[in-house]
N, C-alpha and C positions, 0 to 999 in steps of 0.2 A: 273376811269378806265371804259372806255365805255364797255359794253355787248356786246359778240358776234353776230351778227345775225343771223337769224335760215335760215338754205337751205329754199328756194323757192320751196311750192310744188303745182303742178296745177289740185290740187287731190279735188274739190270744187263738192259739186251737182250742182252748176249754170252751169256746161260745160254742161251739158247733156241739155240744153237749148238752145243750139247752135246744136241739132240735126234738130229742128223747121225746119231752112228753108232748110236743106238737104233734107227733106222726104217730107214736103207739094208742094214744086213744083214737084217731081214724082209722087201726083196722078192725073194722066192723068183724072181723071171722073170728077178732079172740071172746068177746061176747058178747054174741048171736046165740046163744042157747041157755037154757032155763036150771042147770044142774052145772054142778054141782051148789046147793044150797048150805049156804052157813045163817045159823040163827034164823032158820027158814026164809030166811034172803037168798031171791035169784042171783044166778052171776052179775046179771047185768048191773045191779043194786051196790053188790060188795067190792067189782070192778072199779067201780068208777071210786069209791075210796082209795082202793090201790094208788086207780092214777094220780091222785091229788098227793099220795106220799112217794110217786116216784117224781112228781113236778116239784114239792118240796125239797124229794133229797137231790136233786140233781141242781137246781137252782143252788141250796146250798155248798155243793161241792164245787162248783163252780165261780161260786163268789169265794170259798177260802182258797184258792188256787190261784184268782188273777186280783184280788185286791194286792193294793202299795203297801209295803211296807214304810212304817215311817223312820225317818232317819232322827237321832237325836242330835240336840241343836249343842 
């Protein structure tokens, strides 16, 4: 007789890891300025790259941390 399974609950401290890139791309003081240029791109230009791979990798680390493992049957 297989076990029930237990409710899915998404009640983890890894969510609150997923606050990262909500709140680092609103302070405006990390790029408010025109230097340092890469590939003669302003900060503000290569920044926002950044945040798109700290939203990437932090999404990711947090999904391999609270996904289920599955049981074999």
């Amino acid at each position: 007789m297989a076990e029930p399974e237990t409710p899915r609950t998404d009640r983890s401290p890894w969510n609150w890891l997923l606050v990262v890139p909500i709140v680092v791309p609103l302070l405006t003081f990390l790029y408010n300025h025109d230097e340092p240029r890469i590939a003669g791109f302003p900060l503000f230009y290569w920044l926002q790259f950044a945040f798109i791979l700290l939203g990437v990798t932090t999404t990711t680390i947090v999904y391999q941390m609270t996904k289920r493992k599955r049981s074999k049957p």
